[in-house]
N, C-alpha and C positions, 0 to 999 in steps of 0.2 A: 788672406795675406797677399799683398802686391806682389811678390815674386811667382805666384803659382799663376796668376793670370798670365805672364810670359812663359809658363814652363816648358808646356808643350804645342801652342802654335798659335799663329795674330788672325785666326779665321775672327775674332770680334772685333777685329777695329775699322772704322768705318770703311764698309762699301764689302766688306768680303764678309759678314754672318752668312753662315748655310742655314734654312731652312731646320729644321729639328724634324727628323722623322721618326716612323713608332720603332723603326729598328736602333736607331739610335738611341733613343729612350731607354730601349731594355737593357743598353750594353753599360748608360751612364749609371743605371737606375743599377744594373748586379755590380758596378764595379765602385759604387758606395757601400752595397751591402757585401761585400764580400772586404774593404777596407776594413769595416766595424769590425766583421768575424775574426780578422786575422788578427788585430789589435787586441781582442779582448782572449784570445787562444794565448796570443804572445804574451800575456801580460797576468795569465792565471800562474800562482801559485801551487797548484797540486799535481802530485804525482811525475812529477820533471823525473828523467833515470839521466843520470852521466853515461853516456857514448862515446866521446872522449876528450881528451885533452891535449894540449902542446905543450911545448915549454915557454911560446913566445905571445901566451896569454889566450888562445883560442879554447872553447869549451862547447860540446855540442852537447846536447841535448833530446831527451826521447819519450814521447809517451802514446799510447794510443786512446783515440776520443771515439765515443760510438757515433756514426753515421759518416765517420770522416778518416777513422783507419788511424795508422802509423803518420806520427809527425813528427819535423827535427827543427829544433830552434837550437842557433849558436848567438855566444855572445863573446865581443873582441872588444878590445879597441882600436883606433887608428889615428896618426896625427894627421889631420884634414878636420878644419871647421865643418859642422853635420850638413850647410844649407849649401855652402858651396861643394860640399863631396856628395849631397844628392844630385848639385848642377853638373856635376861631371860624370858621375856613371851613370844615371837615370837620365838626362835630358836628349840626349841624341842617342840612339837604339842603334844606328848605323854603325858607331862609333866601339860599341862592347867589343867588337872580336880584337880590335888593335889591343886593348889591354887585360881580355881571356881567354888566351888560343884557346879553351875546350869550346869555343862558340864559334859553328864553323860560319852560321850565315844571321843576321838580327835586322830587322827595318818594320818601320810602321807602315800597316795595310791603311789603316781609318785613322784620323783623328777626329771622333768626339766630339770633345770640348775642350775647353782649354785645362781642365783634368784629368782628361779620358783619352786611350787610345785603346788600339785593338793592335797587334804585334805579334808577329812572325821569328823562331828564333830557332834555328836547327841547333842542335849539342853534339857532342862526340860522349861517349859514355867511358869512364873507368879505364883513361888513356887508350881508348880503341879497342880495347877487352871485349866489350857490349856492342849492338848493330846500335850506329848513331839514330838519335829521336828528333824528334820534334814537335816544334809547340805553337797552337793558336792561343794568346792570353788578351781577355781583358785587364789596362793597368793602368790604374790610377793612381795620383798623388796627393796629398792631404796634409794633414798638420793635426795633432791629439795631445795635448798638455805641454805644445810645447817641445815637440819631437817630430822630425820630419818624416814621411812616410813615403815607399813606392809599393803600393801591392798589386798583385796580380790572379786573374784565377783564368781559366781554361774555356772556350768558348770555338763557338763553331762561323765561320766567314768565307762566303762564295769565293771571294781573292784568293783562298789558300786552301785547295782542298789536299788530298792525304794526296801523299808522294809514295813511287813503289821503293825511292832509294831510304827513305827513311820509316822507322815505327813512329805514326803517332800518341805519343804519350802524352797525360793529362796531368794540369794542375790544380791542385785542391785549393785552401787557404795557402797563400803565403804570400810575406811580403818581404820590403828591406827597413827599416827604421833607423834613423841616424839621431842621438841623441845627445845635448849638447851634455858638457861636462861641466858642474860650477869652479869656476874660477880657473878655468882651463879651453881658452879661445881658440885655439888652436887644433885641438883634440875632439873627438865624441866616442860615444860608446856606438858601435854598429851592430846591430843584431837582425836576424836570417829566421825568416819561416817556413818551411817548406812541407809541403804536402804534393809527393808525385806517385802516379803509377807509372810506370813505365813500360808497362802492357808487356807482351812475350811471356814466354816461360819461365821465368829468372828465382831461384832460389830465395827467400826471404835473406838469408845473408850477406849474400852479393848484393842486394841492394841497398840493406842497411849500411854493408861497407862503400858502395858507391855513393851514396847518399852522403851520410858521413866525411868521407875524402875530399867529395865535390864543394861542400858546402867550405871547407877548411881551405880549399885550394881556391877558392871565388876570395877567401880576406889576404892573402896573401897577394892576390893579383893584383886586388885593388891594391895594397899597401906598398907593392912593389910598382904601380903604376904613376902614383899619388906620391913617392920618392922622385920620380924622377920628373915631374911636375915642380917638383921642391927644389930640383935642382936650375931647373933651367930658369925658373924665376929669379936665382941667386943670381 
């Protein structure tokens, strides 16, 4: 698709291609295979447990898979067409903390390719409850029947090694998927994959509740950010 060759940077147009090296290769090469995984986890039918619900249409979801643990998928919706609301909270990583104070620091270490980057994102945990974490992710962006995709998984890069101020926590499958709605232009379905440890000592229920909250409290941001986007357009 022509839009994902601009998505995430013009290293291809004449005079700036970089070289391809075997480190780069590993990072484009898992952050295809880890798009698939997350797609095809998101998109399985068995064993989903309800986690919880809103009144304003949010639903999470829970299951565990062997070799990959505890996972939570939510499904919303939101009014923002799916290709321009992946243009806006997927395309510049600098840009997340203005519209989800729980993200205290986000920027691109590598770009890749023009689907791939590698990305730095410190959190705050369960309103400050938890010692804030942080994340090395490979994350890429794709297209699957027709549905737009940002996935991510956890990777290791010289630029960013571990900080004493923060735990580093890891990410398994997960991605974001924005999905159009027929006959509703305006609108997509948005749906959240998430597979994290978040390392320390933490009771499995503290995490399922943070896990849960966090995930509920990222469509709301967006929805509350993507409002006032709507406004200033008027």
């Amino acid at each position: 698709m022509n839009f994902l060759k601009n998505l995430l940077s013009k290293d291809r147009e004449a005079g700036n291609e970089k070289p391809v090296s075997s480190t780069s290769q590993h990072y484009a090469q898992k952050g295809r295979e880890n798009l698939d995984l997350s797609w095809t986890i998101l998109n399985s039918t068995d064993n989903w447990r309800v986690e919880k619900t809103t009144a304003d249409g949010i639903t999470v979801y829970s299951k565990h898979l062997p070799g990959v643990g505890k996972i939570f998928k939510l499904s919303s919706e939101i009014d923002y067409p799916p290709k321009e609301l992946l243009n806006v909270i997927c395309r510049n990583a600098e840009n997340i903390p203005k519209w989800n104070p729980s993200v205290i620091e986000s920027r691109v270490i590598e770009k890749v390719d023009e689907h791939t980057e590698v990305h730095y994102q410190a959190v705050g945990i369960a309103s400050g409850l938890l010692s804030g974490r942080d994340f090395v992710n490979i994350r890429r962006l794709g297209m699957k029947d027709g549905a737009y995709i940002s996935s991510g998984v956890s990777t290791e890069h010289p630029a960013a090694p571990p900080l004493r101020k923060y735990i580093r926590a890891e990410n398994g499958p997960n991605c974001w998927v924005f999905r159009p709605i027929p006959g509703k232009t305006d609108r997509c379905n948005f749906e959240f994959l998430s597979n994290i440890n978040l390392k320390g000592w933490l009771p499995q229920y503290l995490v399922d509740s943070a896990m849960s909250s966090g995930m509920v409290d990222t469509v709301k941001y967006i929805r509350e950010y993507v409002h006032k986007m709507k406004q200033q357009e008027d």
